[in-house]
C-alpha positions, -999 to 999 in steps of 0.1 A, spaced: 201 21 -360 182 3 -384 160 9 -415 136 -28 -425 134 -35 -458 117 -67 -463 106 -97 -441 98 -135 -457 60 -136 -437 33 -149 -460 1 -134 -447 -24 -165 -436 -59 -157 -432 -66 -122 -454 -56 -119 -494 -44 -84 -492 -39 -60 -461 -68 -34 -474 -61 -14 -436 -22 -11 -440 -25 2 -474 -55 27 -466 -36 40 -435 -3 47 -457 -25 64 -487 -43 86 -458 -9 96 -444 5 105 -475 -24 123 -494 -28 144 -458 13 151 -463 7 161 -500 -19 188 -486 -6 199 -461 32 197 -471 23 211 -508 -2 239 -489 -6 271 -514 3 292 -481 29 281 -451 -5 299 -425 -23 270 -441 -3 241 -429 7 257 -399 -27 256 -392 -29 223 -396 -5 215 -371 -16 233 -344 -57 227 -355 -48 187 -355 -21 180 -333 -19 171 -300 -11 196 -277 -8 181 -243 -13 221 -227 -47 222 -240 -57 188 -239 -48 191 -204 -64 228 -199 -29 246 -192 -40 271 -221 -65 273 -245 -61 276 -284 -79 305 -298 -113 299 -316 -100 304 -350 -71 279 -351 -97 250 -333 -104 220 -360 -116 192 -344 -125 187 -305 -93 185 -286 -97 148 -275 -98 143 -310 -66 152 -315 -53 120 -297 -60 106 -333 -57 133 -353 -21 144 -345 -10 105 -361 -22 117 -398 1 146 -394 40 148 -408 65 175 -408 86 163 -437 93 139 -463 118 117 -443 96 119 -413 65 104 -433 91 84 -454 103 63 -417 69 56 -401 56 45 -436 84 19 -442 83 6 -409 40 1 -411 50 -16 -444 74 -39 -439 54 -52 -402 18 -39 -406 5 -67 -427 12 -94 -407 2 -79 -377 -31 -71 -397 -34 -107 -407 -29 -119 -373 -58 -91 -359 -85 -89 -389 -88 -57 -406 -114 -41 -385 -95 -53 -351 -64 -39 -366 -84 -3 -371 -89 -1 -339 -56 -13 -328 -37 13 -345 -57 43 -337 -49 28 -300 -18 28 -300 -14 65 -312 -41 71 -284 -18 59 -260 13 74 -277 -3 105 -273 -12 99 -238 20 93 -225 40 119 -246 10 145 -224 20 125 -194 53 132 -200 56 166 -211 18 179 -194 22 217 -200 41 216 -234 25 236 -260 44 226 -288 22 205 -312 29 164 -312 28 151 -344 33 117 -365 27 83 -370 52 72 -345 32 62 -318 7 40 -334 37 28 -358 57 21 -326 28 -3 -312 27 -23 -348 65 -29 -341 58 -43 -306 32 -66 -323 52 -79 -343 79 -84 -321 52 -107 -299 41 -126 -329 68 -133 -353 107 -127 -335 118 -160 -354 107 -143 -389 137 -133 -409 137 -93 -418 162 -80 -440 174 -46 -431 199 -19 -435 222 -13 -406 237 18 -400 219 26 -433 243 13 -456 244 -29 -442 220 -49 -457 212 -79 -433 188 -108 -431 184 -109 -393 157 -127 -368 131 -100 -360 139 -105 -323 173 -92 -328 165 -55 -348 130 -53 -334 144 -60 -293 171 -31 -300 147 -6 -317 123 -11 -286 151 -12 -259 166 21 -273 132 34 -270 127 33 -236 167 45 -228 157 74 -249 129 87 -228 152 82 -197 183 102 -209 168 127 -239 139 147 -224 145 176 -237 149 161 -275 129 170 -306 118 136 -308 91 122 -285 103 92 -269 73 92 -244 45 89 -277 69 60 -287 68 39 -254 30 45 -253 28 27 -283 50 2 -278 33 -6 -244 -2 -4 -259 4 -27 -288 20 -52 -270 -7 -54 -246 -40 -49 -279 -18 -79 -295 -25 -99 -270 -63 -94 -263 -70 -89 -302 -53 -113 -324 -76 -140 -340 -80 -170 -320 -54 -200 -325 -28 -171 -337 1 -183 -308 30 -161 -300 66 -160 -299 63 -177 -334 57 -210 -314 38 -230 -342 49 -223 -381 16 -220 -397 24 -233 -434 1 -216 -464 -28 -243 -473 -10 -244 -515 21 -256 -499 8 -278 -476 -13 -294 -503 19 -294 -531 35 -313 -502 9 -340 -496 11 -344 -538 35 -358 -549 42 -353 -591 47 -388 -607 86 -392 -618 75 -395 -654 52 -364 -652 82 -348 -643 108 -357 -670 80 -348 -695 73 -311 -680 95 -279 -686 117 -265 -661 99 -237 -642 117 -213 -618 106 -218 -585 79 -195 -569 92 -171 -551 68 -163 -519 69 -129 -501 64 -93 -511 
């Protein structure tokens, strides 16, 4: 097990990653409400008025009129806003984070949109193909989280990511090694734990979905498997100008930038 805390991947062609950030300030004002609810009927409504149910999705039973939000297809989305607790929201958050930029920068914003909310979709899909008559409401970010992770994975496995093994190691490790673990144990899971809290099947949805939108959607010229090291255009240009020798006896030290996040 593994917790990511930081990975050296300057983004390349956007400034900021405007859909990252929106997604994580949507997931956590929706926690605030529904987590900070004046009445516990409140946000249990929430749950069952936004998740995914796979029994009613797949008309094994029907929710009563009062407790219906949104369209149940809709709630292959919806479900993805939705966390139980802090720790719960806490996880997917870090992990979209730490990987979601890049994976942005390599999409474009609005491709990115749209790959997210497919990847929870799919998570969605395959936790109701999984589990077809459950009635217990899906919720979380895990699925469309999971399918970010798998992006990444395809795009950057030579990156360096520092993270914290067995929570308490802190590493700086090649994305392929902590990212082909996470995925691996992923699909094991869903073999051996069916009848966990945790659903495995929403995970592999993801992960099979984003590897798959990652390939179709990324920018053109944007290779895989890290094959070509695209270097930022100010380092590339510091590096074809060179500072004169005396220029550089006459200037003050300065610390070296420091590039990342």
């Amino acid at each position: 097990m593994f917790i990511p805390l930081h990975d050296a991947n300057s983004l390349k062609y956007i400034k900021v990653q405007y859909v990252t950030i929106s997604l994580i300030a949507i997931n956590v004002v929706v926690w605030l409400v529904t987590g900070f609810a004046s009445t516990q009927a409140f946000s249990d409504a929430a749950v069952v008025g936004l998740g995914y149910i796979p029994a009613v999705v797949f008309d094994f039973a029907d929710l009563e009129p009062g407790l219906v939000l949104v369209p149940e297809n809709a709630t292959y989305i919806t479900y993805a806003f939705l966390h139980g607790d802090f720790m719960h929201l806490a996880s997917n958050m870090l992990f979209l984070w730490v990987f979601g930029d890049n994976v942005e920068d390599a999409l474009g914003h609005f491709r990115f949109l749209v790959f997210y909310l497919a990847c929870a979709a799919a998570g969605a899909l395959v936790h109701g193909l999984v589990e077809p008559s459950s009635e217990a409401p899906l919720i979380g970010a895990s699925g469309a989280v999971s399918g970010v992770v798998a992006a990444y994975f395809l795009l950057h496995p030579k990156v360096r990511v520092w993270v914290l093994v067995f929570f308490r190691i802190p590493l700086p490790l090649p994305a392929v090694i902590p990212l082909a673990f996470w995925i691996a144990q992923q699909f094991y899971m869903l073999a051996v734990d069916g009848d966990g809290s945790v659903s495995w099947g929403a995970h592999v949805g993801g992960i099979l979905a984003g590897a798959f939108l990652v390939i179709v959607l990324r920018r053109r010229g944007v290779p895989l498997f890290d094959r070509t090291i695209v270097t930022p255009k100010a380092v590339r240009h510091a590096e074809q100008t060179p500072v004169p020798a005396e220029k550089v006896a006459d200037s003050p030290a300065v610390p070296p930038t420091h590039w990342g996040r």
